[in-house]
C-alpha positions in Angstrom: 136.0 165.5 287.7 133.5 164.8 284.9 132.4 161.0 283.5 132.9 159.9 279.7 129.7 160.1 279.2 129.9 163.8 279.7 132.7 164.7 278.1 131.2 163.2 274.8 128.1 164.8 275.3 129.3 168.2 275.5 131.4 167.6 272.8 129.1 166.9 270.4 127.4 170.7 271.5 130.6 172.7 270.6 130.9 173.2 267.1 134.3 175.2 267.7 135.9 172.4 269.8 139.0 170.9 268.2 138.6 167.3 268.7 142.5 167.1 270.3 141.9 170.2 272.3 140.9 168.7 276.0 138.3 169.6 278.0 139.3 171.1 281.6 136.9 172.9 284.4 137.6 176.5 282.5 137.1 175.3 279.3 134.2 178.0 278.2 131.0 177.0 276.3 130.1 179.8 274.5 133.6 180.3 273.4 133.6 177.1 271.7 130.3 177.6 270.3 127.0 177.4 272.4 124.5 179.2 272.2 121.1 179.6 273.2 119.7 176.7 271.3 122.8 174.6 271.8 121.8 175.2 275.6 118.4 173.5 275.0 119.5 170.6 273.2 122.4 170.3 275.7 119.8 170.1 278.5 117.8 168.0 277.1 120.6 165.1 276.6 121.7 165.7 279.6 118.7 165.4 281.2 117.8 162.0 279.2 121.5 160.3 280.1 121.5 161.2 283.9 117.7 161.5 284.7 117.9 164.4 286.3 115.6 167.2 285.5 117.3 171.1 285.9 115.6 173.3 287.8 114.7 176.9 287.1 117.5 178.3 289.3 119.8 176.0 287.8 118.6 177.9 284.2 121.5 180.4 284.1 124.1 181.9 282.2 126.8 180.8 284.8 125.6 177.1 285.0 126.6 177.3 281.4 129.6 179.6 281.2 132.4 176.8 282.1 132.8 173.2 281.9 133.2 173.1 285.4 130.2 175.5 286.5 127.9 173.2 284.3 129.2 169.9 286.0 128.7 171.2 289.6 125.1 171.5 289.1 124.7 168.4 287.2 126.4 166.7 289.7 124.5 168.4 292.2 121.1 167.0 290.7 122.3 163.1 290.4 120.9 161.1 293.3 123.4 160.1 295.7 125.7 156.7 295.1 124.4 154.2 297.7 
């Protein structure tokens, strides 16, 4: 579902994650400790590693509640694989 790339990027955004403890679709952010600032830096390394830029209506607290939720709109903004 998601890429390594991901995985170790989001990581590195949830302070509460056990490093054993795997990520899957429902894992949820804020449970493992994102917050509002954690959101920003999150964006802005995601942003850098897929050039993709999020768009205002991509700004909300669902695109963030879930592993999954925040994939599907990342995914969503990656150009097409020719």
């Amino acid at each position: 579902m998601t890429d390594p790339q991901f995985e170790e990027i989001l990581r590195g955004h949830l302070p509460f994650l056990p490093a054993d403890e795997p990520l899957t679709p429902d894992t949820n952010l804020t449970d493992h400790g994102l917050d509002s600032l954690g959101i920003v830096d999150l964006l802005t390394a995601l942003e850098g590693q897929y050039g993709v830029a999020f768009v205002d209506d991509a700004l909300t607290r669902e695109t963030f509640e879930t592993v999954g939720s925040l994939w599907s709109v990342l995914d969503g903004l990656r150009p097409a694989a020719v």
